[in-house]
N, C-alpha and C positions, 0 to 999 in steps of 0.2 A: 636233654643236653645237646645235641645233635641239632637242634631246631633252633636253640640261640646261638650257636656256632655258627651257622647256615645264615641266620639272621647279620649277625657281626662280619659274616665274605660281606653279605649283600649291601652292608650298607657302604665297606671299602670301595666295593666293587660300582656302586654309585657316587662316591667320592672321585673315584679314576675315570668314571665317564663325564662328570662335572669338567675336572680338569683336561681328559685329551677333548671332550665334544662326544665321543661314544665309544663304545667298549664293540668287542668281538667276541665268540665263544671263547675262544682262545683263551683272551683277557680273564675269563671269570673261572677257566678252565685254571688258568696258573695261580690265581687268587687261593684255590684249594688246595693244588698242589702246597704252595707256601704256608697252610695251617696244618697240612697232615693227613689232607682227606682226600678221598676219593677223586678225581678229578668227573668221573661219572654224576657225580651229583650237581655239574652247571646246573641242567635246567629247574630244579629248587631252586639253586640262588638266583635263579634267575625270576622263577614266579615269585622270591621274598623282593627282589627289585623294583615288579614289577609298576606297583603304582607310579614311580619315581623314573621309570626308561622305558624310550617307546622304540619297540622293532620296525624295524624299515630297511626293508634291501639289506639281513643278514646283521646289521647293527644294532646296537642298542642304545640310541639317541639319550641322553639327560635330557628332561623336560621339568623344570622348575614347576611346583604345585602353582594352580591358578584360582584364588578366590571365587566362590558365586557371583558376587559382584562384578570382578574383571571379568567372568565368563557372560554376564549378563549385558555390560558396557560394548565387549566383542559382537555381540549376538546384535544390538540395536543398530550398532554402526554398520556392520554388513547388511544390517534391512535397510538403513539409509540409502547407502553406495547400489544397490539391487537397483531399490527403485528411482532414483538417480540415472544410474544407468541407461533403463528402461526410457526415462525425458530422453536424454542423451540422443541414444539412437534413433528414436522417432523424429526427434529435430534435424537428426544429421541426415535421416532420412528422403526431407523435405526440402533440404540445403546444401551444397557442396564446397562450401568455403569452411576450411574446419581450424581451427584454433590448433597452434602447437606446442602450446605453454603446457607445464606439469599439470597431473590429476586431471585427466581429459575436463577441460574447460573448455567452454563453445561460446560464442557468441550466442544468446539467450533472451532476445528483446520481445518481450511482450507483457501484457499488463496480468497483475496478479497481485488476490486481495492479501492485505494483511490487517490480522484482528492481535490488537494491543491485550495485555491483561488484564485493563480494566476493560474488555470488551470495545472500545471501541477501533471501527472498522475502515480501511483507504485502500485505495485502489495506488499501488504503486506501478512501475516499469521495471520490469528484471531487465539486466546487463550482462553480465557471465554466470555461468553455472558451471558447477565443478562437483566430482562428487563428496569434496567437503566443504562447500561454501556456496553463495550466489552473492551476489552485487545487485542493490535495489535502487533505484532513482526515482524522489520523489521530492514534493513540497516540505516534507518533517523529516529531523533528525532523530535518530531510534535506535543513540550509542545507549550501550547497557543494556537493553532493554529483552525482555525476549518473547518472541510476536512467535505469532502461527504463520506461516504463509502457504495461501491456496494457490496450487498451480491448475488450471485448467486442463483436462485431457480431452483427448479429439475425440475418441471412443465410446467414454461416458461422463453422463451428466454432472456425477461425483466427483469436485476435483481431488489431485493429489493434495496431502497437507501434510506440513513438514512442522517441528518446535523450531525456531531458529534465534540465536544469540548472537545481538546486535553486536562485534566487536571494534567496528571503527565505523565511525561519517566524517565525511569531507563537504564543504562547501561545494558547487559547479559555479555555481551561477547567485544573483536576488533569485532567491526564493524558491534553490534548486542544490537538493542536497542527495550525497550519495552516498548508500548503508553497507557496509560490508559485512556480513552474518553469518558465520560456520551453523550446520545441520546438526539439531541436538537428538531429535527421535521424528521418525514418521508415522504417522498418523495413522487411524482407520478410515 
């Protein structure tokens, strides 16, 4: 009886950290108080909380349950952004004029392949890179589309290789068009 009571604080008691942002001992202390129980018994309700609020500095954060899926969408984009990253710096490295537009974008010019889904393969020119997009300039337009593109590393023969999703081109020029493509996964 005791342990669906216990269960019914905690689930209050996660409803009130929903609503203030987090709870205190206190919080779950008076939760019991208000049913009749022991106020000694927080930390139960606080391990029947548990999966649903996260401690941090004395609080008890609400944290909304996160699918395999969104856990698995977070986990690829943060490999993205790493190795992103990683270009980033080695280019800013070798360069001191640095870009001050959102999502550290750099000025990014150098050639690098891109292989179509039906396999085939062009040698474009990168323009910015960001760590959720790059800008490509080349002879073909490559809206919708979604290409691999090789970046070349100074280190090893291996280039980097990224999924990327064509979402705008624009005309430049006869016979010179510019791709704009967010990062979908990176590559082995």
């Amino acid at each position: 009886m005791i342990a669906s009571n216990l269960q019914s604080i905690a689930e209050r008691v996660i409803r009130r950290a929903k609503r203030q942002g987090y709870v205190v001992s206190a919080d779950i202390r008076d939760e019991l108080t208000q049913a009749g129980l022991s106020a000694d018994l927080w930390k139960d309700v606080a391990a029947f909380a548990k999966p649903s609020l996260t401690l941090r500095r004395g609080r008890y954060y609400f944290e909304a349950p996160v699918s395999a899926r969104v856990r698995q969408e977070q986990a690829r984009q943060r490999d993205i952004q790493k190795a992103i990253r990683q270009i980033i710096r080695r280019h800013r490295a070798g360069t001191r004029r640095v870009e001050r537009r959102g999502h550290d974008r750099i000025d990014f010019v150098q050639p690098v392949k891109v292989v179509t889904d039906d396999e085939r393969e062009f040698t474009l020119l990168s323009r910015d890179l960001s760590t959720h997009g790059i800008r490509l300039v080349g002879t073909r337009g490559l809206l919708g589309q979604k290409v691999r593109v090789l970046i070349p590393r100074d280190d090893q023969e291996e280039p980097w290789s990224f999924r990327v999703r064509i979402l705008w081109t624009c005309a430049l020029g006869d016979d010179l068009v510019e791709n704009g493509g967010t990062f979908l996964e990176v590559g082995e």
